[in-house]
C-alpha positions as a Markdown table, in Angstrom:
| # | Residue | x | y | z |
|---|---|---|---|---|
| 1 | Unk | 0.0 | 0.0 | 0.0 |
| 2 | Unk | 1.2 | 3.7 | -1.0 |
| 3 | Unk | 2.4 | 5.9 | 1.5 |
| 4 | Unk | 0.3 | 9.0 | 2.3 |
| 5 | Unk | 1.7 | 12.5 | 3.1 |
| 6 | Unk | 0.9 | 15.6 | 3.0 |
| 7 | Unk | 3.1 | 18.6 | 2.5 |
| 8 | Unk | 2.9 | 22.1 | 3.5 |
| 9 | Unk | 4.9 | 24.3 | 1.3 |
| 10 | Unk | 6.1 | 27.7 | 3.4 |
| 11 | Unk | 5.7 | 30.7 | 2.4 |
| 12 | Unk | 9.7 | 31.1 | 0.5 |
| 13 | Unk | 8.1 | 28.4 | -1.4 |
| 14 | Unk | 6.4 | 30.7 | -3.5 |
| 15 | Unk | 7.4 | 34.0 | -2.7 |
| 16 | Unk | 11.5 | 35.4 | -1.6 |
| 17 | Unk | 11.6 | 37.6 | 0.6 |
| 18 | Unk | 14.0 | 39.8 | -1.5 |
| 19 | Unk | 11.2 | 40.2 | -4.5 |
| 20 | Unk | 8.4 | 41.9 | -5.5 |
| 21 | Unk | 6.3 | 38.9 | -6.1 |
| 22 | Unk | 5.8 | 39.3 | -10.1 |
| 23 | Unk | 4.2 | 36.0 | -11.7 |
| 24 | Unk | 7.3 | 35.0 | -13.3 |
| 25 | Unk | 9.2 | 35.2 | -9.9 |
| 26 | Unk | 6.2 | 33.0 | -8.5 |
| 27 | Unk | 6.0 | 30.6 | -11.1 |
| 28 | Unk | 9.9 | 30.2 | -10.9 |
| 29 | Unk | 10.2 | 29.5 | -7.4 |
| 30 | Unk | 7.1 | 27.1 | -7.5 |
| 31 | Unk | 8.9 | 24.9 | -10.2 |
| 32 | Unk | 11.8 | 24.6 | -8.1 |
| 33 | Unk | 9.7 | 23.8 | -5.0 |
| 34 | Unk | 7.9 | 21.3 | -6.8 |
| 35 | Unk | 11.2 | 19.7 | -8.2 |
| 36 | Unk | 12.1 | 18.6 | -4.5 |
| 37 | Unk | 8.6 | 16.2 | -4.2 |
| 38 | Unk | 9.3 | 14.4 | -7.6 |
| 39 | Unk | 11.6 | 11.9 | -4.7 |
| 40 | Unk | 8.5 | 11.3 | -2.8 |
| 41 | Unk | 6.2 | 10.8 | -6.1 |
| 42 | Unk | 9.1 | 8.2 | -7.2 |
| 43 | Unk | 8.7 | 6.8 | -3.9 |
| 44 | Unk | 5.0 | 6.0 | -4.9 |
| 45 | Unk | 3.9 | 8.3 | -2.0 |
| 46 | Unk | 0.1 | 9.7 | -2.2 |
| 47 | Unk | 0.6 | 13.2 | -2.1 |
| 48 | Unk | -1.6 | 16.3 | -0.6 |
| 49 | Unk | 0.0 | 19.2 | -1.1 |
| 50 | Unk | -0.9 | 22.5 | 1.1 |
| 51 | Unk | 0.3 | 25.8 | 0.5 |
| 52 | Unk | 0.7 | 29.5 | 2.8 |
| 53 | Unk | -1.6 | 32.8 | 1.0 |
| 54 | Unk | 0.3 | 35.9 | 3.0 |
| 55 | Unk | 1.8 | 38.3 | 0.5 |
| 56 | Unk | -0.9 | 37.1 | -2.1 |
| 57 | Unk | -4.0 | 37.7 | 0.2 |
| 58 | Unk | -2.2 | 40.5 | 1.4 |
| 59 | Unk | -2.1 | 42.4 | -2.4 |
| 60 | Unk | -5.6 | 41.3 | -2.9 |
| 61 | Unk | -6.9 | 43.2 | 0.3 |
| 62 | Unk | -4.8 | 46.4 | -0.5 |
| 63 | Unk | -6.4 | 46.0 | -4.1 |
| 64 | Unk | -9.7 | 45.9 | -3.0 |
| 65 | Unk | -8.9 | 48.5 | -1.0 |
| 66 | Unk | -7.8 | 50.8 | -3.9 |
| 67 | Unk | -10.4 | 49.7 | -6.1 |
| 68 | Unk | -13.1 | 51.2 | -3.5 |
| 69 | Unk | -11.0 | 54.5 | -3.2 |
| 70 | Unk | -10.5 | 55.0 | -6.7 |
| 71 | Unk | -13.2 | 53.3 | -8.3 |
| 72 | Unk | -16.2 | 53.1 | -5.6 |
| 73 | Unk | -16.0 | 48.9 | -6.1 |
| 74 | Unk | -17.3 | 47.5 | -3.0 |
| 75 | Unk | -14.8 | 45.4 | -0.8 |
| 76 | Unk | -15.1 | 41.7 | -0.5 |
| 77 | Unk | -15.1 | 40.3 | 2.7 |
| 78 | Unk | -11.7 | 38.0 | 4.3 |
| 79 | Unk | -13.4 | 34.5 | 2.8 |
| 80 | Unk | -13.7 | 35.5 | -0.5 |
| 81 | Unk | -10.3 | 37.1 | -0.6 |
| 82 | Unk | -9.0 | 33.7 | 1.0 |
| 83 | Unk | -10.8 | 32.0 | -1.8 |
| 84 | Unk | -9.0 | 34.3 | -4.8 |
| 85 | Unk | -5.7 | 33.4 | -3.5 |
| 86 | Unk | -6.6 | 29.7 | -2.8 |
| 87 | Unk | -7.7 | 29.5 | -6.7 |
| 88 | Unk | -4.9 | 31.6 | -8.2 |
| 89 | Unk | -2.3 | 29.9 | -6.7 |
| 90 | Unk | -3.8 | 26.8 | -6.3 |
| 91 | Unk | -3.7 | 26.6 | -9.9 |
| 92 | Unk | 0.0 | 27.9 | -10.4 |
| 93 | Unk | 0.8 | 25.1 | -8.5 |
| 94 | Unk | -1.4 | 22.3 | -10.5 |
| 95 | Unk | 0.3 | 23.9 | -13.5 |
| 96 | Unk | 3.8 | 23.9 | -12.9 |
| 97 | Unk | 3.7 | 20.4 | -11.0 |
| 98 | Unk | 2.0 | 18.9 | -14.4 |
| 99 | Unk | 4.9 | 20.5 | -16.0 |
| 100 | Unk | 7.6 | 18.8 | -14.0 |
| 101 | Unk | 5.7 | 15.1 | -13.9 |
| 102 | Unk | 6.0 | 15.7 | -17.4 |
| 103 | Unk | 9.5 | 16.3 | -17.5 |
| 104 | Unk | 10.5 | 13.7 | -15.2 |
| 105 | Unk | 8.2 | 11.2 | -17.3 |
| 106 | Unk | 5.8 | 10.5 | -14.5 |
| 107 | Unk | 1.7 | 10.4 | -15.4 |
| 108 | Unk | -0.1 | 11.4 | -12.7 |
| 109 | Unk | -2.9 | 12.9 | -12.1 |
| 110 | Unk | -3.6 | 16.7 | -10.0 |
| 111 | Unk | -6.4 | 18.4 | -8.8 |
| 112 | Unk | -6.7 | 21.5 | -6.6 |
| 113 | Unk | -9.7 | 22.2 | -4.3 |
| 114 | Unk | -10.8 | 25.7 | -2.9 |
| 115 | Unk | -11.2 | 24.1 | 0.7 |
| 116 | Unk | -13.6 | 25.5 | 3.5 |
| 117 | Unk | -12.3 | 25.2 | 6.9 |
| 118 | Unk | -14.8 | 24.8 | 9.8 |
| 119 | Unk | -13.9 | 26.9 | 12.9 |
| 120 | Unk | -15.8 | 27.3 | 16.0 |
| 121 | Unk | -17.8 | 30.9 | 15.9 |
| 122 | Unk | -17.3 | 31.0 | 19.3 |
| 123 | Unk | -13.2 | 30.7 | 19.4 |
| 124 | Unk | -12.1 | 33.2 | 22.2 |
| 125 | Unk | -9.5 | 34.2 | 18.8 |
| 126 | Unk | -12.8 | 36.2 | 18.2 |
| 127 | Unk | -12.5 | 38.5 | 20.8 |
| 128 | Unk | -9.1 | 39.0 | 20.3 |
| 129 | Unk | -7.8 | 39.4 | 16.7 |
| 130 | Unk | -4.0 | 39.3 | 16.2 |
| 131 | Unk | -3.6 | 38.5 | 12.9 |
| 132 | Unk | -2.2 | 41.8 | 10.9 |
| 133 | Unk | -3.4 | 42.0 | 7.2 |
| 134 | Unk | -3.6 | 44.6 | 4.8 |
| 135 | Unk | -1.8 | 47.8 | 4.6 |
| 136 | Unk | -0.5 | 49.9 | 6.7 |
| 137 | Unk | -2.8 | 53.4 | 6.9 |
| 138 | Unk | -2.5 | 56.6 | 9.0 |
| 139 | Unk | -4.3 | 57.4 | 12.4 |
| 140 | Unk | -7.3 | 59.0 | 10.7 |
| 141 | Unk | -7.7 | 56.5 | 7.9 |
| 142 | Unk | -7.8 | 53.6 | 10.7 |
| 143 | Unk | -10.1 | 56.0 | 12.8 |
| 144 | Unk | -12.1 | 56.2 | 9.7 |
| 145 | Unk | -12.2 | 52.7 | 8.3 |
| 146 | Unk | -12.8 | 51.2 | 12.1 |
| 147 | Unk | -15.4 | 53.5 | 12.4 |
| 148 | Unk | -16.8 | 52.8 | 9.0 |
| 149 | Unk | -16.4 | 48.6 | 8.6 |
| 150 | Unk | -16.0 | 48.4 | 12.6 |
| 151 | Unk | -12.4 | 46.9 | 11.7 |
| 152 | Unk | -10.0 | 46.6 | 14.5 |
| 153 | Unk | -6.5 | 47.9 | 14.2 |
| 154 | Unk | -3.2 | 48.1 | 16.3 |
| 155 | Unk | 0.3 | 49.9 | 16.1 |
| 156 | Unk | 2.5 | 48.5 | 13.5 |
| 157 | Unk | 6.5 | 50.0 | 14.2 |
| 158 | Unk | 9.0 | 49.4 | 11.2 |
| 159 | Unk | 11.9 | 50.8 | 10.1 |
| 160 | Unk | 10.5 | 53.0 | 7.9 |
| 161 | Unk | 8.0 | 54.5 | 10.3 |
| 162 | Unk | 4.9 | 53.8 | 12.3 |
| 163 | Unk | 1.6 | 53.4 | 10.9 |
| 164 | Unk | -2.1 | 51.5 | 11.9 |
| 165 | Unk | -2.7 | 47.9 | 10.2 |
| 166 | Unk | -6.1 | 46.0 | 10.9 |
| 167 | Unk | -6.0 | 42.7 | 12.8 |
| 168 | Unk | -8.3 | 39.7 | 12.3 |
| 169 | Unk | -8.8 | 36.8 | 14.1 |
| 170 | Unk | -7.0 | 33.4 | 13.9 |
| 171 | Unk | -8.8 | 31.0 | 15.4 |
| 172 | Unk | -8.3 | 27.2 | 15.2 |
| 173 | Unk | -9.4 | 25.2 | 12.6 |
| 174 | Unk | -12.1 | 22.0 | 13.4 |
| 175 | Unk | -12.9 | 20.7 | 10.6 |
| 176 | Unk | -12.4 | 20.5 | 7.0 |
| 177 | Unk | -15.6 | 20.9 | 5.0 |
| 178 | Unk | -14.8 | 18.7 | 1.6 |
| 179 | Unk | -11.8 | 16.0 | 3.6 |
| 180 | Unk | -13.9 | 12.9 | 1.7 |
| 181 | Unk | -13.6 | 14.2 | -1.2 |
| 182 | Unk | -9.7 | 15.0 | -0.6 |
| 183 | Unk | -9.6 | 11.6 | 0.7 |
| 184 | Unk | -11.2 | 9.4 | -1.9 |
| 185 | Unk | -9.5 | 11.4 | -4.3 |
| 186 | Unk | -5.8 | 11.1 | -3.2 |
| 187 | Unk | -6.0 | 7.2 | -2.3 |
| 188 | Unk | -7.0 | 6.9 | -6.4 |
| 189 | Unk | -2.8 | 8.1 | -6.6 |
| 190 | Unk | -4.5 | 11.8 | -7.7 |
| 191 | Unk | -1.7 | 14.0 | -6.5 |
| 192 | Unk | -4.1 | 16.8 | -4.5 |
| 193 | Unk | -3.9 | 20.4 | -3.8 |
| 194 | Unk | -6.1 | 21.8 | -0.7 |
| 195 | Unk | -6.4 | 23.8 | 2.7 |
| 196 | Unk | -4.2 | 26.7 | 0.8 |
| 197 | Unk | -3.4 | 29.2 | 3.3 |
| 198 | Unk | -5.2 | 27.6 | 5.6 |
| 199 | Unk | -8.5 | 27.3 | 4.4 |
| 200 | Unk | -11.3 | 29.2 | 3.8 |
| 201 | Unk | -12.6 | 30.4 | 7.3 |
| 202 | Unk | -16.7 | 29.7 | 7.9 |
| 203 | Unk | -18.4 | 28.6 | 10.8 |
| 204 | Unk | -21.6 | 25.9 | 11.1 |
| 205 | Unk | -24.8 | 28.6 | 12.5 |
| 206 | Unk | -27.4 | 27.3 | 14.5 |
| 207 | Unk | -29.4 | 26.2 | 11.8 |
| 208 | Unk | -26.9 | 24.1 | 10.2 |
| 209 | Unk | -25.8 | 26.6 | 7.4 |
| 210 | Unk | -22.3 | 27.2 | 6.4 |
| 211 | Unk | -21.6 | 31.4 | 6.9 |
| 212 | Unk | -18.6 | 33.1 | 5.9 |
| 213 | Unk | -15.6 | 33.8 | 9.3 |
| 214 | Unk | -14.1 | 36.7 | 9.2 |
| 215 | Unk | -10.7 | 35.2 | 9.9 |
| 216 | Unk | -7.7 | 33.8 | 8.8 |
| 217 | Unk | -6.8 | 30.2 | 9.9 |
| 218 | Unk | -2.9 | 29.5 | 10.4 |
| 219 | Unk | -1.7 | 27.3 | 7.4 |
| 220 | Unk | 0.3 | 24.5 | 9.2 |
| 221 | Unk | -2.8 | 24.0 | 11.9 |
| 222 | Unk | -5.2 | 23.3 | 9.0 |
| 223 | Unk | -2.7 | 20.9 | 7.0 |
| 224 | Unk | -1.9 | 19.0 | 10.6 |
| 225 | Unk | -5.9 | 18.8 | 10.9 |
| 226 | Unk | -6.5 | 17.8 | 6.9 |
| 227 | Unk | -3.4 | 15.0 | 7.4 |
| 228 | Unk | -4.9 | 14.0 | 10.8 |
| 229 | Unk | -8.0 | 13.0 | 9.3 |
| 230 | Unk | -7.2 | 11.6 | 6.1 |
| 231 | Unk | -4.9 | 9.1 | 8.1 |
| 232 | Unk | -1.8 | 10.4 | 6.2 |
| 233 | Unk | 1.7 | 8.6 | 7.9 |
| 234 | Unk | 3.5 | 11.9 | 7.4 |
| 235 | Unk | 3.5 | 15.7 | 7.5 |
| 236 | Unk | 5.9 | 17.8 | 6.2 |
| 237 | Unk | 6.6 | 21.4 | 6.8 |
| 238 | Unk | 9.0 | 23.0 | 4.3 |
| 239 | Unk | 10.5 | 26.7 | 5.7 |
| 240 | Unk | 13.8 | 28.0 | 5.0 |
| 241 | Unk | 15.8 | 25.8 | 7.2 |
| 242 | Unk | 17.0 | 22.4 | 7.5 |
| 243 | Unk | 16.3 | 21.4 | 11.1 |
| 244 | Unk | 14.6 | 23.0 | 14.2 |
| 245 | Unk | 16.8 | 24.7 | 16.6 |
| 246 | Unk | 16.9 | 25.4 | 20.0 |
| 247 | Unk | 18.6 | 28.8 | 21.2 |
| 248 | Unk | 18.6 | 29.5 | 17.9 |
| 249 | Unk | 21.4 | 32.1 | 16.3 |
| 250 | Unk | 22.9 | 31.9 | 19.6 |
| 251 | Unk | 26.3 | 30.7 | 20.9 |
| 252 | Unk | 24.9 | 27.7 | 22.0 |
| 253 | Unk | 22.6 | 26.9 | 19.0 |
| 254 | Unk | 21.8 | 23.1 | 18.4 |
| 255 | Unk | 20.0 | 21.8 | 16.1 |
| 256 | Unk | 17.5 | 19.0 | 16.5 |
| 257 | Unk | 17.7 | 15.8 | 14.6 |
| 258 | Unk | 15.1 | 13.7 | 16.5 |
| 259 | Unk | 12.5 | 14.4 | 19.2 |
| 260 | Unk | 10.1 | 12.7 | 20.9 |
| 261 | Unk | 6.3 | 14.2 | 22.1 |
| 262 | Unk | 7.7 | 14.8 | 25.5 |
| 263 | Unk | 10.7 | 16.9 | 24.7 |
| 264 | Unk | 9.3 | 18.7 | 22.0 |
| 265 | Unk | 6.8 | 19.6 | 24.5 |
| 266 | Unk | 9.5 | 20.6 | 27.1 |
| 267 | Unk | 11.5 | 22.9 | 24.7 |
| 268 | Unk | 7.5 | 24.6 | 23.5 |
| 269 | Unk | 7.1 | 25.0 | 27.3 |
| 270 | Unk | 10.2 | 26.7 | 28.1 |
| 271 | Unk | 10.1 | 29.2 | 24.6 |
| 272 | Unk | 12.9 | 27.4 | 23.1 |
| 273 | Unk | 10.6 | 27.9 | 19.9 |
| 274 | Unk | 10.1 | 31.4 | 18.4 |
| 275 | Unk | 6.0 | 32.5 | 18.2 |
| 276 | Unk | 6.2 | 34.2 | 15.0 |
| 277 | Unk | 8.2 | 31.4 | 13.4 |
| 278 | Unk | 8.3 | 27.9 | 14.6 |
| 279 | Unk | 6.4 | 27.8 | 18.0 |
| 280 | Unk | 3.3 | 27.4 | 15.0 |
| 281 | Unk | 5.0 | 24.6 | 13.1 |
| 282 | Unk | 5.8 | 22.9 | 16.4 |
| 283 | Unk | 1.9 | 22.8 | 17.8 |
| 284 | Unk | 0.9 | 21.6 | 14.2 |
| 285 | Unk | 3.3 | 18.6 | 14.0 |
| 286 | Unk | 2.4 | 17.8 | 17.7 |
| 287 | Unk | -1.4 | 17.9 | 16.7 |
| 288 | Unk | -0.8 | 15.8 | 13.7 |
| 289 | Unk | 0.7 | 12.6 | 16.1 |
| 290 | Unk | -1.4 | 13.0 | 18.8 |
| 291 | Unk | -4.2 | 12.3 | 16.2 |
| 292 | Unk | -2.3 | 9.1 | 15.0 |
| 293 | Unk | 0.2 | 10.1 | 12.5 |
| 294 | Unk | 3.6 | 8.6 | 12.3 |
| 295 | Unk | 6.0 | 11.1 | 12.2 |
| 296 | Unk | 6.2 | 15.4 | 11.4 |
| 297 | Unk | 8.6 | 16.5 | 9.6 |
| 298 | Unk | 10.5 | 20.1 | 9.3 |
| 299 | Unk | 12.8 | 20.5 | 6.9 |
| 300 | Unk | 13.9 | 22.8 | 3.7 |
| 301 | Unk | 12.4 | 21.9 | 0.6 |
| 302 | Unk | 15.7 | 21.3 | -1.2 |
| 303 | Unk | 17.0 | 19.1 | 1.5 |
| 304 | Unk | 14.0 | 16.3 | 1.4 |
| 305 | Unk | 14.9 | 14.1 | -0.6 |
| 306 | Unk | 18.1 | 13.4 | 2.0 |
| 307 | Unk | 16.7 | 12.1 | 5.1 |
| 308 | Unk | 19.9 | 12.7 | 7.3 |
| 309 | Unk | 18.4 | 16.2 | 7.0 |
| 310 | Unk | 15.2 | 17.9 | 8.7 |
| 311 | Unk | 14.0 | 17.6 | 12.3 |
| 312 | Unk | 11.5 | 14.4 | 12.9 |
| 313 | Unk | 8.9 | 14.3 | 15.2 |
| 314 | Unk | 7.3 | 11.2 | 16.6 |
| 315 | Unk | 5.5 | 10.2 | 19.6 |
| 316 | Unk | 8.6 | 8.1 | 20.7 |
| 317 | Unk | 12.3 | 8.7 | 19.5 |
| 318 | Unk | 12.6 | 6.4 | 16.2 |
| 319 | Unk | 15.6 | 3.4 | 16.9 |
C-alpha cells in the first residue's frame, strides 16, 4: 500500500523575501519547490500538497482597497479574498507540477480544491484578533475605516516609520468541510492540492448553514488537521531551514535531529521555539501525532529528498 503524506509548502516556497512577487518570480520558485517532491512521487507516496496565502492575500486586500478609493468597487469580505488566493495559486501550483511530472516522465494525475475550513464561531480568537493584514494606513484613515467597517487595528513599528494595520482573528481550525472528497481522491494516486493558506474560514450557525468567518486560519494548523483525518503517515513542513533549533542564532545553537512528544513539549514549554516562526510549526506537528500520524517532519524543501536532513517528530524517539 502507498504511503500518504501531506506537505505544507512555506511561504519562500512561492514568494522570496528579496522580491516583489511578479508572476514569473512565483512561477519560478514554485517549479523549483515542486522539483524537491518528484523523490516522494518516485517513492510511490500519495501526495496532498498544502500551500501558505500571506503576500498574495495580502495584495488582494490592499487592491480591494484601492479599487473602492478609486473606483467606488465595494470590498469583499476576508473569505472570499482567502478564496481568490486559494484558486490563483492553487492553480499555479497544478500547472507547474503537471509541468515537471512531465518532465521527469511521470503520469499522474492533480487536482486543486478551494477548501472551506470549519472553525468554531465562538473561538475566544474572536474576541481577540492578532492577525495583521492589509496595509498599513495613518491614524485617521484607521479611525475612519474602524469606524466605518468596525475593523479593529493596532500599532505597527517598522523601520520605515509607524503606521495603523487592521488585525483579524485566527482562530483554530475544526474541521475540513470537503476532507472525503480529498480523501477518496488522493488514495485513487491523484496528487491533491487543498487547505491553501489555511482554508477558507466559515463557521456551522445554529441552523446548520455554512456562513462566511471573518478570519484567517494559520496554514500549518489546518494541514496538521487535513493530514490527521485523512490518516496520512507523514507531515511535512517546508520553511527555509534544515532542522529546528533550539537557542537558535545563539552561541549555544543546536540543532535537532530527533524528538520525541515529551521533549518537543518541554522545549514549546520553556520558549525554546520562536511564536512568529516555529512555535506554529511545532503545535501543528504535535497535533498531527497525537491524532495518530507517524511522524512530522520540518525541513527545507531542497534538503527532502536526503533524510539525514530535517527535524522528525514522533511520539517516541525512532531506533
Amino acid at each position: 500500500m502507498s504511503k500518504l503524506a501531506v506537505v505544507a509548502l512555506g511561504g519562500n516556497a512561492l514568494l522570496r523575501g528579496n522580491q516583489v512577487g511578479t508572476i514569473d518570480e512565483q512561477e519560478q520558485n514554485t517549479t523549483d519547490t515542486l522539483e524537491n517532491l518528484v523523490y516522494l512521487i518516485k517513492e510511490g507516496y500519495n501526495l496532498v500538497i498544502s500551500h501558505g496565502n500571506g503576500p498574495q492575500v495580502g495584495n488582494i486586500l490592499m487592491r480591494n482597497d484601492a479599487g473602492e478609493q478609486m473606483y467606488g468597487i465595494p470590498q469583499m469580505p476576508l473569505d472570499i479574498c482567502v478564496a481568490d488566493s486559494q484558486g490563483g495559486i492553487g492553480y499555479m501550483i497544478e500547472r507547474m507540477l503537471r509541468n515537471v511530472l512531465k518532465k521527469h516522465g511521470i503520469d499522474r494525475e492533480v487536482c486543486c480544491l478551494v477548501t472551506p475550513v470549519i472553525v468554531d464561531h465562538n473561538d475566544p480568537a474572536f474576541s481577540n484578533p492578532t492577525k495583521r493584514v492589509g496595509r498599513i494606513y495613518d491614524k485617521a484613515q484607521a479611525d475612519a475605516l474602524a469606524a466605518e467597517k468596525g475593523w479593529i487595528f493596532k500599532e505597527e513599528v517598522k523601520d520605515t516609520g509607524s503606521g495603523w494595520r487592521r488585525v483579524v482573528p485566527s482562530p483554530k481550525p475544526i474541521g475540513i468541510l470537503n476532507i472525503k472528497v480529498i480523501d477518496q481522491l488522493v488514495r485513487q494516486g491523484i496528487i491533491v492540492i487543498a487547505s491553501g493558506g489555511g482554508g477558507v474560514p466559515v463557521y456551522i450557525d445554529e441552523e446548520k448553514n455554512i456562513r462566511p468567518a471573518e478570519a484567517v486560519i494559520d496554514k500549518d494548523l489546518a494541514s496538521a488537521l487535513m493530514a490527521a483525518e485523512i490518516k496520512a503517515d507523514e507531515f511535512y513542513i517546508l520553511t527555509d531551514v534544515p532542522y529546528v533549533y533550539i537557542n537558535y542564532k545563539k552561541p549555544n545553537e543546536q540543532k535537532l535531529e530527533f524528538l520525541n512528544h515529551a521533549d518537543t513539549i518541554k522545549y514549546l514549554e520553556q520558549g525554546m521555539f520562536g511564536e512568529g516562526n516555529m512555535a506554529p510549526k511545532i503545535r501543528a506537528c504535535l497535533n498531527f501525532i497525537e491524532r495518530g500520524g507517524k511522524m512530522s517532519v520540518i525541513t527545507e524543501a531542497t534538503k527532502l529528498e536526503d533524510m539525514s536532513y530535517g527535524t522528525k517528530i514522533t511520539m517516541e524517539y525512532e531506533d
